[in-house]
N, CA, C and O atoms as a Tinker XYZ file with bonds, in Angstrom:
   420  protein
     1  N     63.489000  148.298000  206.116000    73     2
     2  CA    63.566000  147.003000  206.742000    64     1     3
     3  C     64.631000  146.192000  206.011000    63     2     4     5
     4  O     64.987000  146.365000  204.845000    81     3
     5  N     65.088000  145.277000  206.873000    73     3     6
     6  CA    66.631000  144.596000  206.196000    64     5     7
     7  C     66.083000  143.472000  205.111000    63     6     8     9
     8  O     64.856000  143.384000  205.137000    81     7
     9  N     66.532000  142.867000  204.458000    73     7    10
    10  CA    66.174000  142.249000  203.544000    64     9    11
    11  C     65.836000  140.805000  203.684000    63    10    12    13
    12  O     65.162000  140.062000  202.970000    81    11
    13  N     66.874000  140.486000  205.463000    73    11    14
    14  CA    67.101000  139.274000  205.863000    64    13    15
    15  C     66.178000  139.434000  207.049000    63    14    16    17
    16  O     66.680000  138.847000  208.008000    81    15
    17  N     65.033000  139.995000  207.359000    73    15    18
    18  CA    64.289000  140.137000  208.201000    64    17    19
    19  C     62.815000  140.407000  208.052000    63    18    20    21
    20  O     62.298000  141.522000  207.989000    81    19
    21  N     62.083000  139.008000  207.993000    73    19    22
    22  CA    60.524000  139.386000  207.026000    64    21    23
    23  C     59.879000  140.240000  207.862000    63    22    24    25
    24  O     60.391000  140.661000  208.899000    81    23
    25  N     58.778000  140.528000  207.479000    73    23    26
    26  CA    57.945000  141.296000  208.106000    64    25    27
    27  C     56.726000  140.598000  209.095000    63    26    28    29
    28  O     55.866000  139.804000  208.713000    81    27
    29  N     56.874000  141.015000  210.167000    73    27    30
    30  CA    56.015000  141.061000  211.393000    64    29    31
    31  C     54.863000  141.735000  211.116000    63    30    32    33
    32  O     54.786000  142.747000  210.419000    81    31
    33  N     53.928000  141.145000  211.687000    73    31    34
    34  CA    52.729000  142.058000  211.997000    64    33    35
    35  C     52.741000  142.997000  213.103000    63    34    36    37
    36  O     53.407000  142.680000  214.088000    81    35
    37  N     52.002000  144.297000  213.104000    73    35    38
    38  CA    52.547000  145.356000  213.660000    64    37    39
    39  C     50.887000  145.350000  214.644000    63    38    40    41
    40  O     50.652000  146.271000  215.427000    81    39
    41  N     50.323000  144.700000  214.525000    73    39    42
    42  CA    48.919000  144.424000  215.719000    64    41    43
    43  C     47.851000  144.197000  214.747000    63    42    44    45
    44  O     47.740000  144.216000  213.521000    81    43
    45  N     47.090000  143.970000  215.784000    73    43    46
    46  CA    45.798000  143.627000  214.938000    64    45    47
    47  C     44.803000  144.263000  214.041000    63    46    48    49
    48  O     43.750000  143.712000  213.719000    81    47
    49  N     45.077000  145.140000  213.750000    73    47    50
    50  CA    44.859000  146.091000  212.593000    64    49    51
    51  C     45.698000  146.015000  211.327000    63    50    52    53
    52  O     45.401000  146.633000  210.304000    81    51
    53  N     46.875000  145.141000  211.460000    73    51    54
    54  CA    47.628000  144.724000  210.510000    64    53    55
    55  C     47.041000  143.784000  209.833000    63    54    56    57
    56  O     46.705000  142.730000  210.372000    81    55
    57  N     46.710000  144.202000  207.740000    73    55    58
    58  CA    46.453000  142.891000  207.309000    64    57    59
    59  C     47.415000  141.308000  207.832000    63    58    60    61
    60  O     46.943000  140.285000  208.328000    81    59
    61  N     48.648000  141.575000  207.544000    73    59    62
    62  CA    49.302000  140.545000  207.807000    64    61    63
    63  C     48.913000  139.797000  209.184000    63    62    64    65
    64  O     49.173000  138.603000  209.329000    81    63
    65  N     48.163000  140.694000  210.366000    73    63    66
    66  CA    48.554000  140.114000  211.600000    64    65    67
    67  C     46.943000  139.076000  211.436000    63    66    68    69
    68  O     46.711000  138.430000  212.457000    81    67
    69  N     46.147000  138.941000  210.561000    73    67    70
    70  CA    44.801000  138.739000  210.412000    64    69    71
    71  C     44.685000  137.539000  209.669000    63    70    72    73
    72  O     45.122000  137.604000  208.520000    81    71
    73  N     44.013000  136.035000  210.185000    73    71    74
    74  CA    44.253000  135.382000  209.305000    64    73    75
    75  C     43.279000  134.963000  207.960000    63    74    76    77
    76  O     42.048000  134.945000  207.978000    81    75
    77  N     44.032000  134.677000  206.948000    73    75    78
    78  CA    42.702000  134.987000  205.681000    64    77    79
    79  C     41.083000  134.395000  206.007000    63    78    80    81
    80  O     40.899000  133.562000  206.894000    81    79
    81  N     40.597000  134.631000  205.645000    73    79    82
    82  CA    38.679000  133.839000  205.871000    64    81    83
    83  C     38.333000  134.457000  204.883000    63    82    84    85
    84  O     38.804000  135.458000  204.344000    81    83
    85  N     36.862000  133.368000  204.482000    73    83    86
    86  CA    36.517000  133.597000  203.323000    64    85    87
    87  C     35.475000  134.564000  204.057000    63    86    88    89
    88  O     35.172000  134.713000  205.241000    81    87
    89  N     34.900000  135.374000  202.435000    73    87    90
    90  CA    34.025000  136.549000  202.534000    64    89    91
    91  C     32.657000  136.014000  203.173000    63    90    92    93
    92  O     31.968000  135.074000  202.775000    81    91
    93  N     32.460000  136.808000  204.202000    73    91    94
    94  CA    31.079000  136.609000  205.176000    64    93    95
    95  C     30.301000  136.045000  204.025000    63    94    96    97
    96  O     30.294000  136.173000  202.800000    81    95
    97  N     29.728000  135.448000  204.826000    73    95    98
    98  CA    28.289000  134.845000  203.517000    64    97    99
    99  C     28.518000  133.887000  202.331000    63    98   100   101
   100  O     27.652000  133.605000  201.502000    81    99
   101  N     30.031000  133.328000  202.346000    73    99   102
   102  CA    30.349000  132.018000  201.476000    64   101   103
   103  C     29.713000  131.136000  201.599000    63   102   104   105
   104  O     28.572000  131.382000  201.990000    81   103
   105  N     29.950000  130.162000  201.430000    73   103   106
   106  CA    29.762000  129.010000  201.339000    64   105   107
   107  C     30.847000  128.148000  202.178000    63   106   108   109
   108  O     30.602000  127.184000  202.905000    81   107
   109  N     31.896000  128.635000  201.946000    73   107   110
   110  CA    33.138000  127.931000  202.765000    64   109   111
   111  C     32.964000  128.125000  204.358000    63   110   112   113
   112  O     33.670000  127.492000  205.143000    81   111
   113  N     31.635000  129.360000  204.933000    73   111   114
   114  CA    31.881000  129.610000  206.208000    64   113   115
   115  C     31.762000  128.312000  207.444000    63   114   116   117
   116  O     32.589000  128.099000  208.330000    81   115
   117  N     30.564000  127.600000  207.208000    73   115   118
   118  CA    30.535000  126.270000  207.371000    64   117   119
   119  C     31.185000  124.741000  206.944000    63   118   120   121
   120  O     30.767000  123.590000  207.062000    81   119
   121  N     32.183000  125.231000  206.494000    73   119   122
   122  CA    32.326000  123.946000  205.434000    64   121   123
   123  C     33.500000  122.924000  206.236000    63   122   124   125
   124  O     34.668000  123.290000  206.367000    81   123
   125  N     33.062000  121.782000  206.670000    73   123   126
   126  CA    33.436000  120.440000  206.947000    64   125   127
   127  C     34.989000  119.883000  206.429000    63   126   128   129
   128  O     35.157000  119.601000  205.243000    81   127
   129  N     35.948000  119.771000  207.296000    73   127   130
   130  CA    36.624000  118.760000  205.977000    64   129   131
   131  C     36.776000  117.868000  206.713000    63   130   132   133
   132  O     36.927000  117.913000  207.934000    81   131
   133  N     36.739000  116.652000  205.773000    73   131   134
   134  CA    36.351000  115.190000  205.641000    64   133   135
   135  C     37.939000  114.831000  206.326000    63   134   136   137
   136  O     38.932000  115.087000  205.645000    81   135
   137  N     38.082000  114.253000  207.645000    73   135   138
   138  CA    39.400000  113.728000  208.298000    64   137   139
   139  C     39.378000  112.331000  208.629000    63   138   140   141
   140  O     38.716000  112.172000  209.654000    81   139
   141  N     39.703000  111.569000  208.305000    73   139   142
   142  CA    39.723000  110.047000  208.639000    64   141   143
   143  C     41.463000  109.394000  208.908000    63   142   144   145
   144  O     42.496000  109.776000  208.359000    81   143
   145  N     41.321000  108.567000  209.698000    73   143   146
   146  CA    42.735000  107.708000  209.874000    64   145   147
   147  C     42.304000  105.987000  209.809000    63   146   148   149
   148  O     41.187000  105.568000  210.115000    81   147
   149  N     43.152000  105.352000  209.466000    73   147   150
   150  CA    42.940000  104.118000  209.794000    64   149   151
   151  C     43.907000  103.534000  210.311000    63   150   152   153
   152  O     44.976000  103.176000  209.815000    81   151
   153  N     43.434000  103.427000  211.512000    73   151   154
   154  CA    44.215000  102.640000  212.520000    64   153   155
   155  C     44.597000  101.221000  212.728000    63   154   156   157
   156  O     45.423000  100.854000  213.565000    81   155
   157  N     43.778000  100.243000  211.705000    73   155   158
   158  CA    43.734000   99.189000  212.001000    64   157   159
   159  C     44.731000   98.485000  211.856000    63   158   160   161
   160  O     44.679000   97.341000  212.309000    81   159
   161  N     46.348000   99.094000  210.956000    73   159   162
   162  CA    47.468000   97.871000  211.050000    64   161   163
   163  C     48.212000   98.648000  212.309000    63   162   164   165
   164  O     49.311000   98.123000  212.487000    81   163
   165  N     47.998000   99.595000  213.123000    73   163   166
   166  CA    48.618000  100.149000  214.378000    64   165   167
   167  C     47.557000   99.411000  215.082000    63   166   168   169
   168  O     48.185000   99.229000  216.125000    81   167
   169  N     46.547000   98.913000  215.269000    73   167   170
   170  CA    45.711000   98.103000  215.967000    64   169   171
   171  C     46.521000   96.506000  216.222000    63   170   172   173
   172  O     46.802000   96.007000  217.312000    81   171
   173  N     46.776000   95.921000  214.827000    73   171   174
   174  CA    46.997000   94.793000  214.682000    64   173   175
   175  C     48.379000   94.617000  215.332000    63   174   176   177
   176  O     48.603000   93.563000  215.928000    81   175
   177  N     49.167000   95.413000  215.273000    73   175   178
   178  CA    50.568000   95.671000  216.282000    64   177   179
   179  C     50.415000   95.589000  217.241000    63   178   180   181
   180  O     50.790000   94.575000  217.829000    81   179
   181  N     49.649000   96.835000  218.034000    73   179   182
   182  CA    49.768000   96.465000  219.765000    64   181   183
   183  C     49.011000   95.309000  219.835000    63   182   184   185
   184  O     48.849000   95.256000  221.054000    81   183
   185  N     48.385000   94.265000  219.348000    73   183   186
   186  CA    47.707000   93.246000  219.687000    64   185   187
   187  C     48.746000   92.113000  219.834000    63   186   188   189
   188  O     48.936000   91.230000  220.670000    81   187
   189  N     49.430000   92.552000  218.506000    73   187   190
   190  CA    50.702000   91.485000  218.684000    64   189   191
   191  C     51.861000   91.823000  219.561000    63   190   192   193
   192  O     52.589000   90.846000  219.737000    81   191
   193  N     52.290000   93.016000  220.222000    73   191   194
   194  CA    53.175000   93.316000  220.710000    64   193   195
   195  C     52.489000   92.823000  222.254000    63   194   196   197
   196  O     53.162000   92.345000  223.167000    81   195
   197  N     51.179000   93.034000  222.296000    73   195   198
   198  CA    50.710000   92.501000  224.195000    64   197   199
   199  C     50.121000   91.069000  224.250000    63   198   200   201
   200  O     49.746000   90.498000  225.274000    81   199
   201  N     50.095000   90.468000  222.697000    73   199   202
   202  CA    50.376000   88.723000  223.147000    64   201   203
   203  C     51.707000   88.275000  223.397000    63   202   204   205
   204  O     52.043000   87.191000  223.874000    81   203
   205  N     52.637000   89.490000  222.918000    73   203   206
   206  CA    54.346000   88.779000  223.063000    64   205   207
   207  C     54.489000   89.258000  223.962000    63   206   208   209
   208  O     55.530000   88.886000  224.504000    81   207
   209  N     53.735000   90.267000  224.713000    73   207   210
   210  CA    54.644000   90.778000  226.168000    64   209   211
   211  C     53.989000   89.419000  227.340000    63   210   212   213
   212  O     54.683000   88.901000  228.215000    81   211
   213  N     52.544000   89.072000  227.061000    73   211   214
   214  CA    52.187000   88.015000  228.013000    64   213   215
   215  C     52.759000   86.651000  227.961000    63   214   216   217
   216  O     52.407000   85.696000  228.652000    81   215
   217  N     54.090000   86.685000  226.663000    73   215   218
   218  CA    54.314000   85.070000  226.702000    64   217   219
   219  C     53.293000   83.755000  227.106000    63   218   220   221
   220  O     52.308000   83.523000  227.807000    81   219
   221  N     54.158000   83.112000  226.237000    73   219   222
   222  CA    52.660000   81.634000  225.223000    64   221   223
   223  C     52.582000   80.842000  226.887000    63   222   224   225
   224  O     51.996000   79.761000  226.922000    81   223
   225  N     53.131000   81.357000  228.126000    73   223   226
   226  CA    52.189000   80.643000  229.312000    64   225   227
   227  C     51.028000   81.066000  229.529000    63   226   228   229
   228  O     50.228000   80.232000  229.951000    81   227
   229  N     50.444000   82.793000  229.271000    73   227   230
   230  CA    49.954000   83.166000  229.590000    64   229   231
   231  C     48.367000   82.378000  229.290000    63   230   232   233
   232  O     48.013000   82.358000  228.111000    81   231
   233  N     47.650000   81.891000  230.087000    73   231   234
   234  CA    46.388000   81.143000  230.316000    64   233   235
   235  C     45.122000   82.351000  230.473000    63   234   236   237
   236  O     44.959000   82.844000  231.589000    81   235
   237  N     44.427000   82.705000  229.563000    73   235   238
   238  CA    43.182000   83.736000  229.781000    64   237   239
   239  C     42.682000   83.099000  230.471000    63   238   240   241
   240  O     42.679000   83.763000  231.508000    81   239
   241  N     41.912000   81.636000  230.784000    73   239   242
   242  CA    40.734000   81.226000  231.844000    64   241   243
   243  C     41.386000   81.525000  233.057000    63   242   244   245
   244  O     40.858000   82.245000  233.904000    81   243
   245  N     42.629000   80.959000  233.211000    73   243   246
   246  CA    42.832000   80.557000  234.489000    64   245   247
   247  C     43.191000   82.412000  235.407000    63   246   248   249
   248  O     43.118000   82.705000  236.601000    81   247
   249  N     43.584000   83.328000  234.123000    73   247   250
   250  CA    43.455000   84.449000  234.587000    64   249   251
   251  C     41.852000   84.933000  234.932000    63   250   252   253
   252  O     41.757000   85.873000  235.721000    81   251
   253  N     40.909000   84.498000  234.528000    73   251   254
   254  CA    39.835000   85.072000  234.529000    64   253   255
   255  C     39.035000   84.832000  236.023000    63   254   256   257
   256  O     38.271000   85.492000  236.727000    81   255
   257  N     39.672000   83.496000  236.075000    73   255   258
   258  CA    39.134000   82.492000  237.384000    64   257   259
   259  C     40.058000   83.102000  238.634000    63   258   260   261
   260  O     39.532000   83.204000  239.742000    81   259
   261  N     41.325000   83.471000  238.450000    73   259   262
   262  CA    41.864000   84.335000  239.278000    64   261   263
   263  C     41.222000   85.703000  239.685000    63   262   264   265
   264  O     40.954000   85.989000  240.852000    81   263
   265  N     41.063000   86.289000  238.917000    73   263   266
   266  CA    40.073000   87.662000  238.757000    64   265   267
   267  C     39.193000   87.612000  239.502000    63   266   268   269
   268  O     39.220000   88.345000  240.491000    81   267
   269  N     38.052000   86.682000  239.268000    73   267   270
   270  CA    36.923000   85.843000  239.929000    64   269   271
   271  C     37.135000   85.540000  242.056000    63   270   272   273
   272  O     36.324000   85.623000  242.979000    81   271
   273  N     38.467000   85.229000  242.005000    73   271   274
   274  CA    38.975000   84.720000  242.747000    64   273   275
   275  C     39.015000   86.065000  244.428000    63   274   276   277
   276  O     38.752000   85.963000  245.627000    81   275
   277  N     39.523000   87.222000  243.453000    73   275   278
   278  CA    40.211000   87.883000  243.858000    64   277   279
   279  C     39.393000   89.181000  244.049000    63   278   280   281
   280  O     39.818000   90.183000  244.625000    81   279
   281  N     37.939000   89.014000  243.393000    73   279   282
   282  CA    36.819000   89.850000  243.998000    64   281   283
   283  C     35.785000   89.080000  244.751000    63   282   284   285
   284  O     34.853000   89.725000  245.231000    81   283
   285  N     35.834000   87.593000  244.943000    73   283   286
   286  CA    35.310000   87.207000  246.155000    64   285   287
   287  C     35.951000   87.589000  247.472000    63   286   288   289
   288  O     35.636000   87.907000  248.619000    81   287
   289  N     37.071000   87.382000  246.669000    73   287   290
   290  CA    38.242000   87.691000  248.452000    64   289   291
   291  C     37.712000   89.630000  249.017000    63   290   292   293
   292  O     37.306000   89.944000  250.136000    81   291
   293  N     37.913000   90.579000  247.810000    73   291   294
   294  CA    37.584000   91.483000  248.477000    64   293   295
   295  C     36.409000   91.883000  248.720000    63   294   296   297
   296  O     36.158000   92.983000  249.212000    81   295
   297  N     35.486000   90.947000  248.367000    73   295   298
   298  CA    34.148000   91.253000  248.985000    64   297   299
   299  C     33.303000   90.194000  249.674000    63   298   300   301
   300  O     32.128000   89.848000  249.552000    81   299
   301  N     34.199000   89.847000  250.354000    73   299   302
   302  CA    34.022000   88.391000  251.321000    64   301   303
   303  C     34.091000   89.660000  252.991000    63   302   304   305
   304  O     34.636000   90.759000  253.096000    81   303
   305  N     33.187000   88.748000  254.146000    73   303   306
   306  CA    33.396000   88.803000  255.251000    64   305   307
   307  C     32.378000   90.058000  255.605000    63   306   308   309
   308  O     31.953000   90.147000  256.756000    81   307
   309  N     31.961000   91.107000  254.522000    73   307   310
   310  CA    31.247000   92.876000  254.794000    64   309   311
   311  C     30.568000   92.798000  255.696000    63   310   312   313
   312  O     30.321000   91.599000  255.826000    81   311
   313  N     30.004000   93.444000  256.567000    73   311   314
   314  CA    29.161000   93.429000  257.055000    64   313   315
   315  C     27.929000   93.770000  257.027000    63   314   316   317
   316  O     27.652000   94.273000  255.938000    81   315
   317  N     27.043000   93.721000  257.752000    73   315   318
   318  CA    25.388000   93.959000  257.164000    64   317   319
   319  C     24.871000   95.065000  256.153000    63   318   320   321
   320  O     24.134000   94.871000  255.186000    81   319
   321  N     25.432000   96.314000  256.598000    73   319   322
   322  CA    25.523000   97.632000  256.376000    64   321   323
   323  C     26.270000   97.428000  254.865000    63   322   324   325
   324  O     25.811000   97.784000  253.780000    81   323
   325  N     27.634000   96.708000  255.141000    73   323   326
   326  CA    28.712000   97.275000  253.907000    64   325   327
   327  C     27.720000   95.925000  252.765000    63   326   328   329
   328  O     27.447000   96.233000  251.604000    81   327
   329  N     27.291000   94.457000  253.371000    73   327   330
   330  CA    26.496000   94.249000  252.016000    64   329   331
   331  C     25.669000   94.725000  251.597000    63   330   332   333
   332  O     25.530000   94.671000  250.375000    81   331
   333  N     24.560000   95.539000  252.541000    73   331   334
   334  CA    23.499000   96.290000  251.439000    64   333   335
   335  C     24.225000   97.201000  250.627000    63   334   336   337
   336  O     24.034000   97.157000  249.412000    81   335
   337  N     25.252000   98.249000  251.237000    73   335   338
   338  CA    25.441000   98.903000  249.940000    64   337   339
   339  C     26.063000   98.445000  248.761000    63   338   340   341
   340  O     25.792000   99.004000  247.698000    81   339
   341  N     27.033000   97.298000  248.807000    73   339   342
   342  CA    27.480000   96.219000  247.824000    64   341   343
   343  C     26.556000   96.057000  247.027000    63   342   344   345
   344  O     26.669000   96.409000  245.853000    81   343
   345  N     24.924000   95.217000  247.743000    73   343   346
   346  CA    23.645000   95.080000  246.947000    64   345   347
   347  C     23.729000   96.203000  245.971000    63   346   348   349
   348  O     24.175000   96.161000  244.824000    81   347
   349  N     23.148000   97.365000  246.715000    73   347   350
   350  CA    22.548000   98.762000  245.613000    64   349   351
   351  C     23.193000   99.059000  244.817000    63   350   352   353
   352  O     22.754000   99.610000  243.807000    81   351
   353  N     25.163000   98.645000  245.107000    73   351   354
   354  CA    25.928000   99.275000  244.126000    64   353   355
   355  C     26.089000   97.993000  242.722000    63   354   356   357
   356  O     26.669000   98.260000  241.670000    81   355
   357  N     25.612000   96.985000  242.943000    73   355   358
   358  CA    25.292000   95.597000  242.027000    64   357   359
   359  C     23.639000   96.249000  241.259000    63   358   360   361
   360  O     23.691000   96.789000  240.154000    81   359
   361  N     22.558000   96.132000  241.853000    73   359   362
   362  CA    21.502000   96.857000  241.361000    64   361   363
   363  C     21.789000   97.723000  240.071000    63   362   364   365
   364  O     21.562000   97.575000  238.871000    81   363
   365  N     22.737000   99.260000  241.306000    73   363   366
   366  CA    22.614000   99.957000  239.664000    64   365   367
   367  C     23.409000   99.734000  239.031000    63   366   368   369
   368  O     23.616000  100.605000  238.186000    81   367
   369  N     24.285000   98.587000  238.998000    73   367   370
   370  CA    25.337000   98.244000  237.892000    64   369   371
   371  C     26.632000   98.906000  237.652000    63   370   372   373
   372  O     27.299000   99.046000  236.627000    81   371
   373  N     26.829000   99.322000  239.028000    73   371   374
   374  CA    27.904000  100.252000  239.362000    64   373   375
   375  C     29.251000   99.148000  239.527000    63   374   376   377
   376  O     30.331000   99.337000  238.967000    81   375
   377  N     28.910000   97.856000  240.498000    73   375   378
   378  CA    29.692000   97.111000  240.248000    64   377   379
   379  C     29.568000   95.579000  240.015000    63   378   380   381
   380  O     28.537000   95.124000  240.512000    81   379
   381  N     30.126000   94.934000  239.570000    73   379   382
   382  CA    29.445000   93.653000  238.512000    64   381   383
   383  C     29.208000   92.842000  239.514000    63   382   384   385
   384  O     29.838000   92.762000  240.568000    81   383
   385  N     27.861000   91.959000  239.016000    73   383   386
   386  CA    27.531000   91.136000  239.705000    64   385   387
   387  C     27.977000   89.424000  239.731000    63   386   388   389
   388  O     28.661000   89.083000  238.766000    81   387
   389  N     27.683000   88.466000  240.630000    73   387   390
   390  CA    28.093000   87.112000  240.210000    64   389   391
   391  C     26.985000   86.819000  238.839000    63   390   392   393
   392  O     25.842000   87.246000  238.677000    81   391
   393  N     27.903000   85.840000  237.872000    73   391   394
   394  CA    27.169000   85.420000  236.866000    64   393   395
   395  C     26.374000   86.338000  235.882000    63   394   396   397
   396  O     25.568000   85.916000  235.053000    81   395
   397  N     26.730000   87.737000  236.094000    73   395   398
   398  CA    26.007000   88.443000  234.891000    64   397   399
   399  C     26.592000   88.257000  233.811000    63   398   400   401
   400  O     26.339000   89.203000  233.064000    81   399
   401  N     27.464000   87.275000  233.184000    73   399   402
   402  CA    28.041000   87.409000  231.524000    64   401   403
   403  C     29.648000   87.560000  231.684000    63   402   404   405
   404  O     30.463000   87.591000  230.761000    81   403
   405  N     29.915000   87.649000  233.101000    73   403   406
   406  CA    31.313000   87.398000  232.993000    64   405   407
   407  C     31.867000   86.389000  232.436000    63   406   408   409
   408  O     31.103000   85.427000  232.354000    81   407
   409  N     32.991000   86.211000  231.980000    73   407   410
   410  CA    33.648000   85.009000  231.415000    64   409   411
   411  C     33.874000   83.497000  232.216000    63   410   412   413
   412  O     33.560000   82.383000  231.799000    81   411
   413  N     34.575000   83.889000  233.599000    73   411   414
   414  CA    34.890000   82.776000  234.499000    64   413   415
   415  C     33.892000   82.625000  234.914000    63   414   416   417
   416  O     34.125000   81.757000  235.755000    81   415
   417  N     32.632000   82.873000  234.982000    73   415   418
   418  CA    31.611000   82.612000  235.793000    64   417   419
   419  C     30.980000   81.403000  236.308000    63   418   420
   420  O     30.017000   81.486000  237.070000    81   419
């Protein structure tokens, strides 16, 4: 073999092609490693990068009251049929109701 050409594994019967593990019955066979990140100054960025993308007009109530606004409109006019299932789908909390803890409420 050339000198400038490492060695391949030749199949799976090849030590090389096999990757190391510890001996059946260690201790290492189960063994955990501890992975953590902290995200919180990449947190504190996009927070500041999507108050500067909404520029200092941007009004949260009056967005909220819009919001408010804009699911009366699409659930204005239903008919008998389409409000009961509106009802059942409010019931199981599938979709929000007036005054449950919303903000603009």
């Amino acid at each position: 073999m050339s000198p400038h050409v490492p060695h391949l594994p030749d199949g799976p019967g090849d030590p090389a092609a096999e990757p190391s593990r510890p001996a059946a019955g260690s201790s290492d066979d189960n063994a955990l490693v501890d992975f953590s990140v902290d995200l919180t100054s990449h947190e504190m960025l996009r927070r500041a990068h999507v108050l500067d993308a909404l520029g200092p007009d941007w009004d949260p109530v009056a967005a909220l009251r819009d919001e408010d606004a804009a699911h009366d409109l699409l659930f204005s006019g239903l008919s008998e049929e389409q409000q009961k299932i509106y009802d059942d789908l409010v019931a199981a909390g599938v979709l929000p109701g007036r005054g449950d803890g919303r903000a603009a409420s």
